[in-house]
VODOPA-365662 format. One record per residue (C-alpha): residue number from 0; residue in one letter; x, y, z. Coordinates in Angstrom, 2 decimals. Example, Ala and Ser with C-alpha at 12.3 -4.5 7.8 and 13.67 -1.06 7.14 Angstrom:
BEGIN
+-------+-------+---------+---------+---------+
! gutor ! fikol !       x !       y !       z !
+-------+-------+---------+---------+---------+
!     0 !     A !   12.30 !   -4.50 !    7.80 !
!     1 !     S !   13.67 !   -1.06 !    7.14 !
+-------+-------+---------+---------+---------+
//
This chain:
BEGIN
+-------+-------+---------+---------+---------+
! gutor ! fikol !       x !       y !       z !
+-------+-------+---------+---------+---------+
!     0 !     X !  -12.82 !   -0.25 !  -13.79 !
!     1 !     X !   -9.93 !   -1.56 !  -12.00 !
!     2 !     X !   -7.09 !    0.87 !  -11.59 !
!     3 !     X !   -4.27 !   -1.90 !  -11.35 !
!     4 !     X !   -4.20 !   -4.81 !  -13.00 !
!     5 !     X !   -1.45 !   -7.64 !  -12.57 !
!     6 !     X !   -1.33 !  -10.40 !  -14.99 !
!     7 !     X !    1.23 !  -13.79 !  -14.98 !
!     8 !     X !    3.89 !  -11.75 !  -12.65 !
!     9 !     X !    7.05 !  -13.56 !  -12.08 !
!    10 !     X !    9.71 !  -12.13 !  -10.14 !
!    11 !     X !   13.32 !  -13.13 !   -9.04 !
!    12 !     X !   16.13 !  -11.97 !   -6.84 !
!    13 !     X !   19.13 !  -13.66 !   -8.42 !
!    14 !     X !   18.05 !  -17.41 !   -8.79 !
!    15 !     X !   14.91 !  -17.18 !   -6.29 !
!    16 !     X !   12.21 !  -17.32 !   -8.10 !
!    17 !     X !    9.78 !  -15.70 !   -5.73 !
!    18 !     X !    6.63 !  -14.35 !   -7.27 !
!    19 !     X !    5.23 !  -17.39 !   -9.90 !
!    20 !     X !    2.50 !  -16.31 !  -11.96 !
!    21 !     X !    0.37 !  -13.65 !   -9.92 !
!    22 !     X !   -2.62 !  -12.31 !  -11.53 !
!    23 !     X !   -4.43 !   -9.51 !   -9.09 !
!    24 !     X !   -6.59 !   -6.78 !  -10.25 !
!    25 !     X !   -7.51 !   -3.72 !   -7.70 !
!    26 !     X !  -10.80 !   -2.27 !   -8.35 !
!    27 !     X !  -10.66 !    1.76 !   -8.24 !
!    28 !     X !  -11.59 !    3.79 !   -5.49 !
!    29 !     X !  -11.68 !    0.46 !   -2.86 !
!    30 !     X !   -8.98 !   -0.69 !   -0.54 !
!    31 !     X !   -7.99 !   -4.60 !   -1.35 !
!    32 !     X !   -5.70 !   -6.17 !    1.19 !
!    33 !     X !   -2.98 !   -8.68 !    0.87 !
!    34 !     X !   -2.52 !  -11.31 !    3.00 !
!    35 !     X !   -0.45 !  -14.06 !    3.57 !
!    36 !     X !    2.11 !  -15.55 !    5.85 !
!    37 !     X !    5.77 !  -14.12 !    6.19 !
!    38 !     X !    7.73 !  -15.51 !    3.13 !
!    39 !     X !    4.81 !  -15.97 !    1.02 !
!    40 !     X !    6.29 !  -12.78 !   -1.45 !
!    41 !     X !    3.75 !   -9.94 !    0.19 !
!    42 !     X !    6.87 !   -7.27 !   -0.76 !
!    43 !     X !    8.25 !   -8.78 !   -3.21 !
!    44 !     X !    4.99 !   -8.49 !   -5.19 !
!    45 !     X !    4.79 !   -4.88 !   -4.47 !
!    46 !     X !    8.53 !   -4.09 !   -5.46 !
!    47 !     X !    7.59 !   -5.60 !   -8.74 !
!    48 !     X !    4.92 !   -3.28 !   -9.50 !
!    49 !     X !    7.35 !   -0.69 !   -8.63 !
!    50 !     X !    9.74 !   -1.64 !  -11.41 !
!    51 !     X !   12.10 !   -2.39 !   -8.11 !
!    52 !     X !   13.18 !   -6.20 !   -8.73 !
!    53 !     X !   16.17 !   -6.91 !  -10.93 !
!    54 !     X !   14.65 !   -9.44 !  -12.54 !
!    55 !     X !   10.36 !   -9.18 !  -13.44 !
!    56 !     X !    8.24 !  -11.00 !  -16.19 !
!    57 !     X !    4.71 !  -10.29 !  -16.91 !
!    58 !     X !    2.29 !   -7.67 !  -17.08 !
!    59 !     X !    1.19 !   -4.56 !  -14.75 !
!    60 !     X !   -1.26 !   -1.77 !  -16.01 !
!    61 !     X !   -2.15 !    1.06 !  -14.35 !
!    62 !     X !   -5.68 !    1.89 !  -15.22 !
!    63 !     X !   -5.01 !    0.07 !  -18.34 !
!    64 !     X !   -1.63 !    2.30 !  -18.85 !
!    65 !     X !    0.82 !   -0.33 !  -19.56 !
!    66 !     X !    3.82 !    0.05 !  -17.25 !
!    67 !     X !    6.02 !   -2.91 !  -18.24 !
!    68 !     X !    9.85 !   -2.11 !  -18.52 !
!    69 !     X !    9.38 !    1.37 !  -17.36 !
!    70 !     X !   11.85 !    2.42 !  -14.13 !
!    71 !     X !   10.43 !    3.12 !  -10.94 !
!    72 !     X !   10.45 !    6.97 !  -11.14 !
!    73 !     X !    8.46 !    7.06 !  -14.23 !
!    74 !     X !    5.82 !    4.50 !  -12.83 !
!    75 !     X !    5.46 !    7.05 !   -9.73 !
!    76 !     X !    5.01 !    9.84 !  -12.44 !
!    77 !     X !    2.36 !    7.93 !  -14.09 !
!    78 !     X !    0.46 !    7.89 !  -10.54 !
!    79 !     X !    1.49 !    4.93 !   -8.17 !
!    80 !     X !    3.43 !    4.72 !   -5.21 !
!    81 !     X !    5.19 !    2.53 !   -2.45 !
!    82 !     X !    5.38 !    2.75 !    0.99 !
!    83 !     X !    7.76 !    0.63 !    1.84 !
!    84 !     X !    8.67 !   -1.28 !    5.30 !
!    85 !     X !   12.18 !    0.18 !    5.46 !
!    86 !     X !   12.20 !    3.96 !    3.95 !
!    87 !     X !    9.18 !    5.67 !    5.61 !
!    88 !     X !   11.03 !    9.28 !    5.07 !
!    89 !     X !   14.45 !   11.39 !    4.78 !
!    90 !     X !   15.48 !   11.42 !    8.72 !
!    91 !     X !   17.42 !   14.55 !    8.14 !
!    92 !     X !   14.91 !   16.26 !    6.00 !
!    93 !     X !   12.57 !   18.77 !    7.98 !
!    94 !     X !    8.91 !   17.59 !    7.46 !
!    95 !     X !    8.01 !   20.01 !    5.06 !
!    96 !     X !   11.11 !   19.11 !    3.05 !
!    97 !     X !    9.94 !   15.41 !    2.84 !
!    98 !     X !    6.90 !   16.78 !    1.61 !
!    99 !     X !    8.46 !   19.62 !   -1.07 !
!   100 !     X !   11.11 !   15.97 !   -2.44 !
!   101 !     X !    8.22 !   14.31 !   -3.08 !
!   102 !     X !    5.80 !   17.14 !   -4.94 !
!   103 !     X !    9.02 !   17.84 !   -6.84 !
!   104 !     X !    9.03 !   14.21 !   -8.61 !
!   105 !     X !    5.30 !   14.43 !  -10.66 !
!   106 !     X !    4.49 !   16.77 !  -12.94 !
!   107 !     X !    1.32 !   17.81 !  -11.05 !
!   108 !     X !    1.70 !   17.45 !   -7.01 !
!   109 !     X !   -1.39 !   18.67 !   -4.39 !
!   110 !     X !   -1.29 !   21.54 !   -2.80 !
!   111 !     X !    0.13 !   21.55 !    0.88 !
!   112 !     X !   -2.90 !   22.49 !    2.03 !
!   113 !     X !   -5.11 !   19.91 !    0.87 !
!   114 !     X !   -2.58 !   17.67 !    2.13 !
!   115 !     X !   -2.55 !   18.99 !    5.98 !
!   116 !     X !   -6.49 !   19.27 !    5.67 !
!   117 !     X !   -6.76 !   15.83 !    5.81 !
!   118 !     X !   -3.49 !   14.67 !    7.82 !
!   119 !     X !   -3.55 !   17.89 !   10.49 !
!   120 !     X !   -0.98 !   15.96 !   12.73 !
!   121 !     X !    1.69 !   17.34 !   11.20 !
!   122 !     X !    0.83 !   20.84 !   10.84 !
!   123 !     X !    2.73 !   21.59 !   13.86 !
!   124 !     X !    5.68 !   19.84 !   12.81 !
!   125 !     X !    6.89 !   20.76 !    9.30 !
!   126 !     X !    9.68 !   22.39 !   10.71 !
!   127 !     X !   11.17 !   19.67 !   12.95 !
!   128 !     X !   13.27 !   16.96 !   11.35 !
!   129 !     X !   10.97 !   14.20 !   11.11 !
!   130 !     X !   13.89 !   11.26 !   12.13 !
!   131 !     X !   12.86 !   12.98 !   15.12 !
!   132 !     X !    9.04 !   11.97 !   15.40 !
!   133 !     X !    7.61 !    8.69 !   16.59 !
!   134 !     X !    7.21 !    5.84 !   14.31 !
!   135 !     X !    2.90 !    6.97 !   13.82 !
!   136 !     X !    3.91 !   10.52 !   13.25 !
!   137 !     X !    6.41 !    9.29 !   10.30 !
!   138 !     X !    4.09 !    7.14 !    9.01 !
!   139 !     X !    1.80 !   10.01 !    8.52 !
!   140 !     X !    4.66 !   11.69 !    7.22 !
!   141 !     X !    5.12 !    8.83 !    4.51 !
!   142 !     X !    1.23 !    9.08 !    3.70 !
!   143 !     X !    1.50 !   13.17 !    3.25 !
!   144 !     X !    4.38 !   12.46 !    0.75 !
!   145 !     X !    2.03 !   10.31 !   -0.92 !
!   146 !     X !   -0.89 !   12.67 !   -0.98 !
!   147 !     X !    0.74 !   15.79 !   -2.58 !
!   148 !     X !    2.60 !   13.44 !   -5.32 !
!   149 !     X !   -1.51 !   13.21 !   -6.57 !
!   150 !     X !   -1.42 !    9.49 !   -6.47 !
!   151 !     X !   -4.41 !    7.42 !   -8.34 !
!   152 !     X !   -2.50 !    3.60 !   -6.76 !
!   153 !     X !   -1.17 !    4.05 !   -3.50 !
!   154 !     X !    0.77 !    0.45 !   -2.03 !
!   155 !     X !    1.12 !    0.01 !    1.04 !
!   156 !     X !    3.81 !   -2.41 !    3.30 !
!   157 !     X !    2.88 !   -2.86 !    6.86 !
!   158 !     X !    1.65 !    0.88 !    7.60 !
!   159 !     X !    0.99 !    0.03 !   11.57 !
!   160 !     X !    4.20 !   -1.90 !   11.77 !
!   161 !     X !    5.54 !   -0.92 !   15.71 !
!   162 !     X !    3.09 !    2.22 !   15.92 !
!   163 !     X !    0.48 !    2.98 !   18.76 !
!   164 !     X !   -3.16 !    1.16 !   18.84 !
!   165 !     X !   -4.73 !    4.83 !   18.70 !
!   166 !     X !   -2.46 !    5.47 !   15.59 !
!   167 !     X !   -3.24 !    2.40 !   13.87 !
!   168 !     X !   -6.68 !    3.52 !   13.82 !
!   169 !     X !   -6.00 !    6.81 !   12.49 !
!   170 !     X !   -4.34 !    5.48 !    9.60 !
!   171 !     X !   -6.86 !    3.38 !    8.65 !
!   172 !     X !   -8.87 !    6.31 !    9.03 !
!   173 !     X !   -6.88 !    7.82 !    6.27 !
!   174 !     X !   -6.80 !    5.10 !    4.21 !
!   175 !     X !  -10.83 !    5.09 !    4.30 !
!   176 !     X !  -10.85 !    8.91 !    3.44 !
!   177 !     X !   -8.41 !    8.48 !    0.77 !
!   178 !     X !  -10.16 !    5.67 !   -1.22 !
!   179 !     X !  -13.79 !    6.44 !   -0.35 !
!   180 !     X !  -13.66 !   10.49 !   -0.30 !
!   181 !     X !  -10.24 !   10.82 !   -3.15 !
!   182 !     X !  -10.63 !    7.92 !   -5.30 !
!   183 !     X !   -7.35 !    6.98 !   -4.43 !
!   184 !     X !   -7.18 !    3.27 !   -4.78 !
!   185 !     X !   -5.29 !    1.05 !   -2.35 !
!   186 !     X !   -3.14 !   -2.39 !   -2.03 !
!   187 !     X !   -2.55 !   -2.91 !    1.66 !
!   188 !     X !   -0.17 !   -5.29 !    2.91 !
!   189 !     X !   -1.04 !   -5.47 !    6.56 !
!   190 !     X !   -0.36 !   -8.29 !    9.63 !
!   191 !     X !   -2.90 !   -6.06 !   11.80 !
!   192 !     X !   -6.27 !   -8.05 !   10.71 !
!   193 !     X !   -8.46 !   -5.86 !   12.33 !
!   194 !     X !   -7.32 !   -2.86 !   10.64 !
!   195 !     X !   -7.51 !   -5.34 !    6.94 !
!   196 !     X !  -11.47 !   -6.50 !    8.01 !
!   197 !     X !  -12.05 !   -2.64 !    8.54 !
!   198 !     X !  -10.62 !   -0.69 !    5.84 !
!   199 !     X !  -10.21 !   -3.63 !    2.96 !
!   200 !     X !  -13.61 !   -3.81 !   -0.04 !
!   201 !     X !  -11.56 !   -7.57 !   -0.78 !
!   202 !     X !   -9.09 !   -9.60 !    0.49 !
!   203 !     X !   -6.67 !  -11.97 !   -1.39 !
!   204 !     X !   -3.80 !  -14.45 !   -0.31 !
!   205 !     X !   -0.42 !  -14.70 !   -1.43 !
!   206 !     X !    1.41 !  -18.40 !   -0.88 !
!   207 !     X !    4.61 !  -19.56 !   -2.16 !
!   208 !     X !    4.14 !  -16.66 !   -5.01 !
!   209 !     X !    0.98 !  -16.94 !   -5.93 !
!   210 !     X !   -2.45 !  -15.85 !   -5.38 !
!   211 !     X !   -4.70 !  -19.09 !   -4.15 !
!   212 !     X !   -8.16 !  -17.27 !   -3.02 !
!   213 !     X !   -9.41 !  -14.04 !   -1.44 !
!   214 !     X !  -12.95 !  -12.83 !   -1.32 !
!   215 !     X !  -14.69 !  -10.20 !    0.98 !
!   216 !     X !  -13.78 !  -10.07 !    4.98 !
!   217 !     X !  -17.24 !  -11.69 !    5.54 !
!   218 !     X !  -16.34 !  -14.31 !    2.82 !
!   219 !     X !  -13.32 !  -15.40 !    4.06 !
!   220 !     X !  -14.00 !  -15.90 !    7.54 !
!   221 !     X !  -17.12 !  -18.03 !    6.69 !
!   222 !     X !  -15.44 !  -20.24 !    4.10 !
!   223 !     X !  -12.68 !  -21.03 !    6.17 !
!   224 !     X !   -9.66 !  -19.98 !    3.64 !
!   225 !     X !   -8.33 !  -17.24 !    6.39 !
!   226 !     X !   -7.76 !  -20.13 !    8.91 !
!   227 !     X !   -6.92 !  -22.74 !    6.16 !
!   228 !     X !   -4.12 !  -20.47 !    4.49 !
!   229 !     X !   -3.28 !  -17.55 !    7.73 !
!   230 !     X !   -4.39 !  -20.26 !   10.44 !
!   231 !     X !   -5.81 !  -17.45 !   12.28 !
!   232 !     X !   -9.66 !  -17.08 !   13.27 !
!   233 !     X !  -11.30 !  -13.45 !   13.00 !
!   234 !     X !  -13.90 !  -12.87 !   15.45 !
!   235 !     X !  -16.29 !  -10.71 !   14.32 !
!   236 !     X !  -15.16 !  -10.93 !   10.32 !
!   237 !     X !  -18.71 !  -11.42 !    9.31 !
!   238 !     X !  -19.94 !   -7.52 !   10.28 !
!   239 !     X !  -16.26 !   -5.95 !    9.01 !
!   240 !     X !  -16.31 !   -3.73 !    5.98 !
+-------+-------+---------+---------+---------+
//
């Protein structure tokens, strides 16, 4: 079954007409990435799902829920969420705060303690203001507040984005526990290849606003399409996840 389906998704911001007919389904319980060169609507598309565009035709379903028209805070009720590029948590906010916001906005959030079991980092540091912690440590802030809102779709934008190598693989390390071990099922948007070839089930590209191939890492190294449409070369693609 897939848990998100996408079908003929435009989207605009003001005359732009940036996303032109996407149709994407995510399977549940795997990780599919998204990939595709800067400008080629890798954000936009996940706004969209998010009910965060002012302007969005077509059709998104959440494990065949229909979500069209519905605001964004209903859509995270119903079990999806976005973590975006630019609001990764409340600076202010103490750590456990950012956590308690974001339990507060579903009607059935997971217990702390499940949350810390599997992101321990920031047992230590529910206290301390987490504008205060590096860019990793906030990410894994931003992944906790996704956690105890008992998420079923969890997007992703650029989770690595200007963090530490031994972070980066810690988060795909969550990632992995969250779709393989919670059934959480993931859209990853993600420049850092070898964290996409290790964590991602399937990969699909995004150009000019619509989807034009994807496949398994192995698959898309071998048939050329990640150096045709990226114009990168992964080493070692064939053996990734």
């Amino acid at each position: 079954m897939d848990a998100l389906t996408i079908e003929k998704l435009h989207g605009w911001y003001g005359k732009s007409h940036i996303l032109q007919g996407v149709d994407l389904a995510v399977p549940a319980g795997q990780v599919t990435g998204l990939l595709g060169r800067n400008g080629a609507g890798k954000t936009t598309l996940l706004k969209a799902v998010m009910g965060q565009l002012p302007r969005i035709e077509g059709k998104v379903a959440l494990y065949g829920q229909s979500l069209d028209g519905r605001p964004a805070d209903a859509r995270a009720r119903a079990g999806i969420a976005y973590m975006s590029q630019e609001h990764r948590v409340f600076p202010e906010l103490s750590v456990a705060e950012n956590i308690k916001v974001a339990a507060a906005a579903v009607p059935d959030p997971r217990p702390l303690d499940e949350v810390l079991a599997l992101i321990g980092e920031i047992r230590d540091h529910l206290r301390r203001p987490a504008g205060r912690l590096s860019g990793g440590q906030q990410q894994l802030v931003a992944l906790a507040r996704c956690m105890t809102m008992n998420v079923r779709m969890l997007m992703m934008d650029e989770p690595t984005e200007g963090v530490m190598p031994q972070m980066v693989d810690r988060i795909g390390e969550i990632i992995r526990a969250l779709a393989h071990e919670r059934g959480v099922s993931v859209l990853l948007v993600e420049q850092n290849l070898g964290l996409s070839f290790s964590v991602c089930t399937d990969l699909c590209f995004l150009e000019k606003g619509r989807i034009v191939g994807g496949g398994t890492p192995a698959t898309v190294s071998a048939d050329g399409s990640l150096e045709r449409i990226l114009g990168v070369r992964m080493r070692g693609a064939k053996n990734a996840a």
